[in-house]
TIRO-2110 file (N, C-alpha, C; in Angstrom, 1 decimal):
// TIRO-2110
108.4, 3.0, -4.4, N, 1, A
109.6, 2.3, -4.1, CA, 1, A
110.0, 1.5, -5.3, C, 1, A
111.0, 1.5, -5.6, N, 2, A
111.9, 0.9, -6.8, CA, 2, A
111.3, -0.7, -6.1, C, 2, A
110.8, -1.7, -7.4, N, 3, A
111.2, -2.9, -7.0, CA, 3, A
109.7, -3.6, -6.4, C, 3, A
108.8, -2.5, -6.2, N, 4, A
107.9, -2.6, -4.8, CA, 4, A
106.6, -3.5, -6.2, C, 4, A
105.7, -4.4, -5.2, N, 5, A
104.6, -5.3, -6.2, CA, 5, A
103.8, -4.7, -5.5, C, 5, A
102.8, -3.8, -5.9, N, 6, A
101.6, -3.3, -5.7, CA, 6, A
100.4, -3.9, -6.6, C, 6, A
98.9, -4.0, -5.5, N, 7, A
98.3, -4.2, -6.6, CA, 7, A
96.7, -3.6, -5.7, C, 7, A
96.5, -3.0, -6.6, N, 8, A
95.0, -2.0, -6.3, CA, 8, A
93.5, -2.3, -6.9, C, 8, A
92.9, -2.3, -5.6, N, 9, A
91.2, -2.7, -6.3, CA, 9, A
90.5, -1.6, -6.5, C, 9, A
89.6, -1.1, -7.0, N, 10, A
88.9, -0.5, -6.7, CA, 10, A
87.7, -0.7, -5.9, C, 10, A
87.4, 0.0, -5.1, N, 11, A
86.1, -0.4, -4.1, CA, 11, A
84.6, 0.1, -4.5, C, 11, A
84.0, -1.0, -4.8, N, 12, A
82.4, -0.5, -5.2, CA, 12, A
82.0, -1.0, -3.8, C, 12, A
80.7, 0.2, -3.5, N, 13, A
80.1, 0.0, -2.9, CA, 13, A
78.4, -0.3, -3.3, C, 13, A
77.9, -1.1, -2.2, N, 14, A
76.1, -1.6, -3.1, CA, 14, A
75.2, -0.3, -2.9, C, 14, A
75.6, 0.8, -2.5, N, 15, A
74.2, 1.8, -2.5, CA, 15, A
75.6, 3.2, -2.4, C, 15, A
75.0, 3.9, -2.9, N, 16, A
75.5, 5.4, -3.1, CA, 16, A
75.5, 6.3, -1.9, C, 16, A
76.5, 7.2, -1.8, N, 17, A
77.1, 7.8, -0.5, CA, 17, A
75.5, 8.4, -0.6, C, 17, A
75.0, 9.3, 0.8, N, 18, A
73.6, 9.1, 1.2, CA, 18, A
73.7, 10.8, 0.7, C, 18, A
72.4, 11.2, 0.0, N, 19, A
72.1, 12.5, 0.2, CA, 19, A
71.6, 13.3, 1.6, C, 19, A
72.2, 14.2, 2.0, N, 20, A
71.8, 15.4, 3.0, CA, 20, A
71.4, 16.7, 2.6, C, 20, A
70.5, 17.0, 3.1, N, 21, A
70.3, 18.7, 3.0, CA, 21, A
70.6, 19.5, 4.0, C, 21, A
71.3, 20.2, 3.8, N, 22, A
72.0, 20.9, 5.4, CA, 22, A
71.8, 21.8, 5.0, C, 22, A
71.5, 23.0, 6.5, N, 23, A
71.9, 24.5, 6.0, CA, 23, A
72.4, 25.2, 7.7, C, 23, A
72.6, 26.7, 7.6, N, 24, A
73.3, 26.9, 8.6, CA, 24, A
74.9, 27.5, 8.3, C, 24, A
75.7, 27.8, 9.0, N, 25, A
76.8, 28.1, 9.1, CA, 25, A
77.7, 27.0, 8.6, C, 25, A
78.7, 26.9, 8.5, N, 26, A
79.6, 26.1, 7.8, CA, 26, A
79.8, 24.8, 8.8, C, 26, A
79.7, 25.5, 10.1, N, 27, A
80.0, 24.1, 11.3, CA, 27, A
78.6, 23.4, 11.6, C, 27, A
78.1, 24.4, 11.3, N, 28, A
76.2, 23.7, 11.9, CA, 28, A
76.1, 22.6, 10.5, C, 28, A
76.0, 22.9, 9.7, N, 29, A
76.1, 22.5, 8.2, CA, 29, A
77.0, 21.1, 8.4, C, 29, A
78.3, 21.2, 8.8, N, 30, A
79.1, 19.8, 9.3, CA, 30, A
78.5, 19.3, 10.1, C, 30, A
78.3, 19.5, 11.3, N, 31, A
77.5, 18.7, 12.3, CA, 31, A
76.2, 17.9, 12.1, C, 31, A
75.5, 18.7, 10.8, N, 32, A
74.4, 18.3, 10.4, CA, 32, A
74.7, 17.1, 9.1, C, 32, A
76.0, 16.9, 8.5, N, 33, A
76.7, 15.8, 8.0, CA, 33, A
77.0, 14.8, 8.5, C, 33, A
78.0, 15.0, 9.7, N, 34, A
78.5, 14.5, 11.0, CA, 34, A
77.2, 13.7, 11.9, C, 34, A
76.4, 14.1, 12.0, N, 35, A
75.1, 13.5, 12.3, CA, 35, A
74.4, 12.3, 11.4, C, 35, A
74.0, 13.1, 10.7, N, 36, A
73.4, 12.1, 9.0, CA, 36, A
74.8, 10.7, 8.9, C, 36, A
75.7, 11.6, 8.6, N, 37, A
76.6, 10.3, 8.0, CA, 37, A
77.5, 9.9, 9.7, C, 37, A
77.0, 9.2, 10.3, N, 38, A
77.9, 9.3, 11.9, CA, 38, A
79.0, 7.9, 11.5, C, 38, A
77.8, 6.8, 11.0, N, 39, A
78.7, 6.0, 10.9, CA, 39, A
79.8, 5.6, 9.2, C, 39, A
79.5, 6.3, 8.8, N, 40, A
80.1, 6.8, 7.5, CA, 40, A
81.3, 6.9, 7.9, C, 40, A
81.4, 8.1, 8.5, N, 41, A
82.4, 9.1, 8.9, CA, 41, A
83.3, 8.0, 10.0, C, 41, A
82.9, 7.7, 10.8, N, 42, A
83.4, 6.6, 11.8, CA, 42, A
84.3, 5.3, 11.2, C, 42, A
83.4, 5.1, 10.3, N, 43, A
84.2, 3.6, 9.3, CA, 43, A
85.1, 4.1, 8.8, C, 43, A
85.1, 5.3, 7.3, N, 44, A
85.8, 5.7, 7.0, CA, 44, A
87.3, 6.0, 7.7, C, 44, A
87.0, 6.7, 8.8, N, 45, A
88.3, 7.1, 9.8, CA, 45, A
89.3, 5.8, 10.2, C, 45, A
88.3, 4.6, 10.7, N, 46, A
89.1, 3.3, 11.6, CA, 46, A
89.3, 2.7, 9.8, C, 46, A
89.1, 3.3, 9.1, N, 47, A
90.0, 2.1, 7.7, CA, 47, A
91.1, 2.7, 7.6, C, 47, A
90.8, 4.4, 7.4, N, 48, A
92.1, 5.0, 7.4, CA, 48, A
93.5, 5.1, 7.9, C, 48, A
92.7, 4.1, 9.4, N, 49, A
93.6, 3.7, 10.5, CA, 49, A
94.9, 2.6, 9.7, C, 49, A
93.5, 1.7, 9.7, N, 50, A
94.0, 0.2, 9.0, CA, 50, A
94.9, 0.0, 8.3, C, 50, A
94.8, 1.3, 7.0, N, 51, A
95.4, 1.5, 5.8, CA, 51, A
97.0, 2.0, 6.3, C, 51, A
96.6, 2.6, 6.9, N, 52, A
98.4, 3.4, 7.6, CA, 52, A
99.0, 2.6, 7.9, C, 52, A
99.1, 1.7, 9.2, N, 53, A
99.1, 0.6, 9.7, CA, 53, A
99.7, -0.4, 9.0, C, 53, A
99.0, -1.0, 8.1, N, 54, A
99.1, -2.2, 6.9, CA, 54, A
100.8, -1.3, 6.4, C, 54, A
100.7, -0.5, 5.7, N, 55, A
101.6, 0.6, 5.0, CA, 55, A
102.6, 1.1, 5.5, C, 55, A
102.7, 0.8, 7.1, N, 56, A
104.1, 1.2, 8.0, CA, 56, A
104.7, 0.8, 7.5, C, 56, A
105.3, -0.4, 7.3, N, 57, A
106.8, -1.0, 6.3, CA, 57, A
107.2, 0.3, 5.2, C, 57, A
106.5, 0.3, 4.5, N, 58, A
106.7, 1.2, 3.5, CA, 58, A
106.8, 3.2, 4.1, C, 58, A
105.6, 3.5, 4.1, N, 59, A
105.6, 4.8, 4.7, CA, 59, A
106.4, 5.0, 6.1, C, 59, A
106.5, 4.3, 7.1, N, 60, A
107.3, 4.6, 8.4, CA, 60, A
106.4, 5.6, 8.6, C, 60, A
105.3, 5.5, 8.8, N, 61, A
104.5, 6.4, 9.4, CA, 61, A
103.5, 5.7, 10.3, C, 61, A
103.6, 6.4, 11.7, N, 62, A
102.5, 5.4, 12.3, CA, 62, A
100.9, 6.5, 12.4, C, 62, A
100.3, 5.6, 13.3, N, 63, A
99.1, 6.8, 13.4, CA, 63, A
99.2, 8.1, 14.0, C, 63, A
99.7, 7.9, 15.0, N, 64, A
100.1, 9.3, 15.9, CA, 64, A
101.7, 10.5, 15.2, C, 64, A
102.0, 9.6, 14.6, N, 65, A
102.9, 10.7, 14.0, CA, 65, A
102.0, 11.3, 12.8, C, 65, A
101.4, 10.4, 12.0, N, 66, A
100.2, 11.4, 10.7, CA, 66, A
100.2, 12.1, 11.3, C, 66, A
99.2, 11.9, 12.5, N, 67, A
98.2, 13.0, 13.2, CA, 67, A
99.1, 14.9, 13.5, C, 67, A
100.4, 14.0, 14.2, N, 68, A
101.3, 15.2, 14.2, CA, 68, A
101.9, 15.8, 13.0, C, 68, A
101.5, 15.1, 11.8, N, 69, A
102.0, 16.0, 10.7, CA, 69, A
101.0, 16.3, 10.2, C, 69, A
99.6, 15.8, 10.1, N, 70, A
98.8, 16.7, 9.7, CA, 70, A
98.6, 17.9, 10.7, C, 70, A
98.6, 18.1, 12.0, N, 71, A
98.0, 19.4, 12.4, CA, 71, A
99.0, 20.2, 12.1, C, 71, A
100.1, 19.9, 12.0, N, 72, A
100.7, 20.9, 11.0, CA, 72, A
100.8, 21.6, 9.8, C, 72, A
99.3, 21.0, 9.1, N, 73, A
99.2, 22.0, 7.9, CA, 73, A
97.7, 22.2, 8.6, C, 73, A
97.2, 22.4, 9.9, N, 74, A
96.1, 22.9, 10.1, CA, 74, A
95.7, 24.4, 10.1, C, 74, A
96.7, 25.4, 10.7, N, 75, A
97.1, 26.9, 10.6, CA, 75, A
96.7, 27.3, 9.1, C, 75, A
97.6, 26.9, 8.5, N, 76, A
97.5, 27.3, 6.9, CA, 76, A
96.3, 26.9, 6.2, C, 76, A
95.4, 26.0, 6.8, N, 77, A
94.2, 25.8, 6.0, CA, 77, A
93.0, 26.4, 6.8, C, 77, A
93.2, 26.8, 8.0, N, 78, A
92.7, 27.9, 8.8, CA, 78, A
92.7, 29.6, 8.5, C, 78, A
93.9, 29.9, 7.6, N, 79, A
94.4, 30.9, 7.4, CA, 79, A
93.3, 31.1, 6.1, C, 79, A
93.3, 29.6, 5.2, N, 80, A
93.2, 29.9, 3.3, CA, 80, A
92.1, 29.9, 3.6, C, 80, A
91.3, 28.6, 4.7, N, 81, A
90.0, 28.2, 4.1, CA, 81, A
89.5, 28.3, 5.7, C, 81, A
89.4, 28.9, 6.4, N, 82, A
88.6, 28.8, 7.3, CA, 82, A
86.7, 28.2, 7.2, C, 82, A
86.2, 28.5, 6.6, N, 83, A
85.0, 27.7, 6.7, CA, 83, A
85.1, 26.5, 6.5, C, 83, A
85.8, 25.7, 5.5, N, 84, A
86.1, 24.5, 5.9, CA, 84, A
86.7, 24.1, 7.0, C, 84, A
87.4, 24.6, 7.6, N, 85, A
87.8, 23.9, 8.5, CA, 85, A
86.9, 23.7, 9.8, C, 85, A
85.9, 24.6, 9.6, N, 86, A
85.1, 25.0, 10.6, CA, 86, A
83.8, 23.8, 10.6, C, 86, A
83.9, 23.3, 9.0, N, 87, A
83.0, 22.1, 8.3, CA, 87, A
83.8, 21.5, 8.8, C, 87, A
84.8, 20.9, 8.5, N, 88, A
85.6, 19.3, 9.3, CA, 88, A
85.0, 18.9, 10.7, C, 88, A
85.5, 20.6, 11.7, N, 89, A
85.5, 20.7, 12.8, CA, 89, A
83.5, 20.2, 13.5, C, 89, A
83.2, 20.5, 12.4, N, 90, A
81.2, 20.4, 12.8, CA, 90, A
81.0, 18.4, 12.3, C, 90, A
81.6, 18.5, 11.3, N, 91, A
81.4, 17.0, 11.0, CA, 91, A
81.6, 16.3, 11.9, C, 91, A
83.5, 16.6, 12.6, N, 92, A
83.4, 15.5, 13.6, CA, 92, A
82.6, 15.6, 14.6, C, 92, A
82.1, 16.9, 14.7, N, 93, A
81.0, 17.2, 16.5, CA, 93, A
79.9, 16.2, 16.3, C, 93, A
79.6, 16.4, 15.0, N, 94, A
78.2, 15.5, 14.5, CA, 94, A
78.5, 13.9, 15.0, C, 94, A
79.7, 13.6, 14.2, N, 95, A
79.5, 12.2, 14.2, CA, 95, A
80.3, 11.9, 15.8, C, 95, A
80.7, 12.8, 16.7, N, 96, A
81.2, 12.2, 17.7, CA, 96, A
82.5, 11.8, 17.5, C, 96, A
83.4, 12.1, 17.1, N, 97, A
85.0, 11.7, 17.0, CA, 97, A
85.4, 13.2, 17.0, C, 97, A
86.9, 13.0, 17.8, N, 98, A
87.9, 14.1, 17.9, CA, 98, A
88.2, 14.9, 16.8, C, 98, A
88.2, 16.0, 16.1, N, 99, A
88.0, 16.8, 15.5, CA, 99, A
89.7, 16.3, 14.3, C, 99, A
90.4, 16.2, 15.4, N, 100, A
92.0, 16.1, 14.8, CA, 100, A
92.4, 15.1, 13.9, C, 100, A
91.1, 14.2, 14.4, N, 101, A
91.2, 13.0, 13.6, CA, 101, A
90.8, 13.0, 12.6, C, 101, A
89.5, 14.0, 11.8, N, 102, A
89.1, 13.9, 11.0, CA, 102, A
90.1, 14.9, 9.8, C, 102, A
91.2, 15.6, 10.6, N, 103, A
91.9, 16.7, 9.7, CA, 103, A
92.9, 15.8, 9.2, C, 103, A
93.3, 14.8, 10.3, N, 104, A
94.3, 13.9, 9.5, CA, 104, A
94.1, 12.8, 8.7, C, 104, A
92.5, 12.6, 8.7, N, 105, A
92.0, 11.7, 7.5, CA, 105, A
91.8, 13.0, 6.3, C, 105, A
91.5, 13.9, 6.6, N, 106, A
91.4, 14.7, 5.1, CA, 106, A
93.0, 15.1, 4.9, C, 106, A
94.1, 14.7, 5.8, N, 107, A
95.7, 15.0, 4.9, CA, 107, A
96.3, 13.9, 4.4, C, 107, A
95.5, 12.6, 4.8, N, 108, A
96.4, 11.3, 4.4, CA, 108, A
95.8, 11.5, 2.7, C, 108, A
END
């Protein structure tokens, strides 16, 4: 936006995203992410919330409309990339959150 004062931090964090070893199918493989990283994946999601939220003024986007415009490019990434999607779909099983939620944190 013309005009608009932004100002951006970068986020360090004190310890490095966690290694996993997974194996298995692409969803077993997620789920076994989804598990390991439960609360990772959980924080992650409720910031992403935060972030949208904070950013309505600007974007006019609330949470439940994202949500409705990301499943709209769910088909097509079903179509190109099915095993990821099948990984999203295992992550969220793992970590226990709605599957939809985690497609509209991977379109924001």
């Amino acid at each position: 936006m013309a005009g608009a004062n932004h100002t951006f931090a970068t986020i360090v964090h004190d310890s490095p995203p966690p290694l996993v070893q997974v194996s298995g199918t692409h969803r077993e493989m997620g789920q076994q992410i989804g598990e390991s990283c439960r609360e990772n994946v959980q924080h992650s999601i409720r910031n992403a919330r935060i972030v949208l939220e904070n950013a309505f003024t600007e974007v006019k986007l609330t949470w439940a409309a994202a949500q409705s415009q990301a499943l709209k490019y769910l088909p097509f990434a079903q179509e190109r990339y099915p095993q990821y999607v099948e990984e999203i779909q295992g992550i969220a099983e793992g970590a226990n959150f709605a599957s939809h939620a985690l497609h509209q944190h991977r379109c924001i």
